[in-house]
Steps between C-alpha positions, in 0.01 A plus 500: 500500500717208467383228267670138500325427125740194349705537228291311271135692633739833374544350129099564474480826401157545697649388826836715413332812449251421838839468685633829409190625616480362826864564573413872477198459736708628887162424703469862598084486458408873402314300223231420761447820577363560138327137433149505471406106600724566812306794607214317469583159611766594728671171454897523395473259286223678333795792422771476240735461772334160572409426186927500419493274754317204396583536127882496558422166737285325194734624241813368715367153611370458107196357657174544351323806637259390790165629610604776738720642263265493279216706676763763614638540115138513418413766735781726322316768288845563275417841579908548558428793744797347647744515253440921516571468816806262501798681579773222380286448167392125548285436195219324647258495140730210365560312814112522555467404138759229518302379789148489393675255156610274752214491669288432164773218464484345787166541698193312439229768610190369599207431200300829568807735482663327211133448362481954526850555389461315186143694417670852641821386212324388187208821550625814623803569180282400289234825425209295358526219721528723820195711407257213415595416894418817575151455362476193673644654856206770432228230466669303820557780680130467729591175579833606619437424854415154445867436391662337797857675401580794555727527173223389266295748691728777433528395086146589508478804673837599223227560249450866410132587458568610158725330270606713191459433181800367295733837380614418197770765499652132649551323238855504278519869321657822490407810593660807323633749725297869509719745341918490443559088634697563787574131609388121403384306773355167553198447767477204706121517503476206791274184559256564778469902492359438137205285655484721806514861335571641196480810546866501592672365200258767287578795694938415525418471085348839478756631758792371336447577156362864550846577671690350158546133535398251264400169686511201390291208648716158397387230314545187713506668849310348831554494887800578626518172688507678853209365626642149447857555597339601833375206562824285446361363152850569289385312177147721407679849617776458298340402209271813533825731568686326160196518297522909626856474458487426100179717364678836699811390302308471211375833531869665555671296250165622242584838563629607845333581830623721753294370787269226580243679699355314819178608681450255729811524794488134530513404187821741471703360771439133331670660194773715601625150671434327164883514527569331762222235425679367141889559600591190445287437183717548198207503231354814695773627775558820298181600307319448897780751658401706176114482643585571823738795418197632294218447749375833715223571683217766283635730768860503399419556138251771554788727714660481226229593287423796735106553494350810480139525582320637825216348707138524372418503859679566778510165644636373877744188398574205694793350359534122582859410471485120366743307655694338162500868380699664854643162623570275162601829221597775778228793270412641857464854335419502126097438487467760824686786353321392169185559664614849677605614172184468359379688725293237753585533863625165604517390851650152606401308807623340798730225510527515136777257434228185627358312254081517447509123482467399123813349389404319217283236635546532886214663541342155330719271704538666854159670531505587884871682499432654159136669653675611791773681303244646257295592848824696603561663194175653423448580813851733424365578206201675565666682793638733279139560374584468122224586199682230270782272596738377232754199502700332195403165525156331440538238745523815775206688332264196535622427867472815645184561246353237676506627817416901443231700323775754407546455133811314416744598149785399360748800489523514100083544486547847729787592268329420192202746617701747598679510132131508318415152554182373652364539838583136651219320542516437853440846580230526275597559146419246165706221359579698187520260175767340330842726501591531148 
């Protein structure tokens, strides 16, 4: 794509790096093909084709980002289905993300949206904050149809009917590893899957250490700051990535880690591009490259680990690809031939590469394209007629758990029991106590 950016736009790095990624954009549109909101809305510049479009026009004219614009960078789910399928390697995430900063910028949104993305910013990373609103979502949630939006309306109907106690296997401490210490690993332990279930931070505990790691939960240690960068709000996200950035360092300059361990897919995309996000920081450049370099995905680490352990019950698997596992990390294969291994039968369903609908807090913001997608993928889903499905990110479990009465796991929980852990709770075992 040709770009006619000025000489003095290029000295910004931001605008520099958007050009190089434009300029490898050659219109050819097989991202369409694989773009949920243009399947759904059918509109091109609803695709990432279109979406190219308008942000290279904005960016160009350095004019602030206008109302159209807006609501078709809005409608993007950063699902990044497209840059799989991209065959000259555009990389949409940080033109997207370059995008939605000048947006935030630029653009005065109107009182009620700027009013919800404020509350969705200063609750959701924070665990204590974001389950009192939970409680107070559950009380609300009769009077939901009395809310004349459809977005506060679907904030209340987020609220799980039973919100877990606090795990205090969360908090800063070590955990010894079970037999010869194989590896040292930190675990990012998350922000809103600590309010929304705990079960999954216990069982990758038990999981990790029975197979010889000792894990480390950091001192200092929060949200990874995805959830804001999404929505264009550069200050907040990366303060929550440096604050990340220094207590992992802490922990490898105390005495080493070989991984940091990542259970929640969207949270590990954020940090494998910590990277990219402080490049041109020189207080943190290097020790955020160091992050990122260190970050995988519980999947990667437990291949390595190799897992022995069969199935207490020979369970029919629906494996639920989340979208920054396949599209943002490329692990297509790890957590399926994980599951195989130990013995489940795993079955995947249709038009697995679309997202369910969650994205962070899309399925808060654009209610009626989010319920569709979530419509579509159940509906897949439960094709395959599965006795459990399992997915690696808790903003997937709790949109597809929302619309299904098949139980819904995190991958690491079916590992876990098939190692000697508990039966996961969903399918009808006990929260077992503290793991010491």
């Amino acid at each position: 794509m040709q770009t006619n950016f000025t000489a003095e736009q290029l000295a910004d790095p931001g605008i520099a790096r958007s050009n190089e990624i434009l300029r490898a954009c050659v219109h050819c549109g097989m991202c369409t093909a694989t773009c949920p909101t243009y399947q759904v809305l059918g509109d091109e510049l609803d695709s990432p084709r279109g979406r190219i479009y308008l942000i290279k026009d904005m960016l160009e004219a350095g004019r602030p980002a206008d109302a159209r614009t807006v609501q078709h960078i809005d409608r993007c789910l950063s699902c990044l289905a497209c840059m799989t399928t991209c065959p000259s390697g555009v990389h949409y995430m940080h033109l997207v993300d370059h995008a939605r900063a000048h947006i935030e910028a630029t653009y005065r949104r109107p009182p009620v949206e700027r009013a919800l993305r404020w509350v969705l910013a200063q609750v959701i990373p924070y665990p204590g904050r974001f389950r009192l609103a939970l409680l107070l979502a559950r009380i609300g949630r009769p009077f939901a149809r009395l809310m004349p939006d459809a977005r506060l309306r679907a904030m209340l109907a987020m609220a799980p009917d039973v919100i877990p106690p606090v795990s205090r296997n969360d908090d800063p401490q070590t955990f010894p590893a079970r037999g010869e210490r194989r590896m040292r690993v930190a675990l990012m332990t998350g922000c809103a899957q600590k309010a929304l279930n705990t079960d999954i931070n216990d069982a990758t505990i038990r999981l990790l250490t029975r197979l010889g790691a000792e894990v480390v939960v950091p001192r200092g240690m929060g949200c990874c700051g995805a959830l804001t960068h999404h929505m264009g709000m550069e200050g907040p996200a990366h303060a929550s990535a440096a604050a990340n950035i220094r207590a992992f360092m802490a922990e490898q300059r105390a005495s080493g880690l070989d991984a940091i361990v990542i259970n929640t897919s969207g949270c590990g995309t954020t940090v494998k591009d910590y990277g990219h996000m402080f490049r041109l920081d020189p207080a943190l450049a290097t020790d955020a490259a160091t992050v990122a370099g260190r970050a995988r995905d519980v999947s990667e680490v437990l291949v390595q680990l190799a897992p022995q352990g069969r199935a207490p019950e020979p369970l029919r698997v629906a494996y639920h690809a989340a979208c920054s596992l396949q599209h943002g990390q490329k692990i297509k294969s790890a957590p399926k031939d994980l599951l195989k291994s130990a013995g489940f039968t795993v079955v995947e369903p249709a038009d697995s590469h679309l997202c369910c609908g969650s994205a962070g807090t899309y399925n808060l913001m654009q209610p009626e394209i989010s319920g569709e997608l979530k419509r579509r993928k159940v509906a897949t889903l439960e094709a395959r007629a599965p006795d459990v499905i399992a997915a690696g990110n808790i903003g997937c479990m709790m949109q597809i758990g929302s619309g299904t009465g098949v139980p819904v796991v995190h991958t690491v929980e079916l590992l876990d029991w098939a190692t000697g852990g508990p039966k996961p709770a969903a399918l009808g075992g006990t929260r077992p106590g503290r793991t010491t």
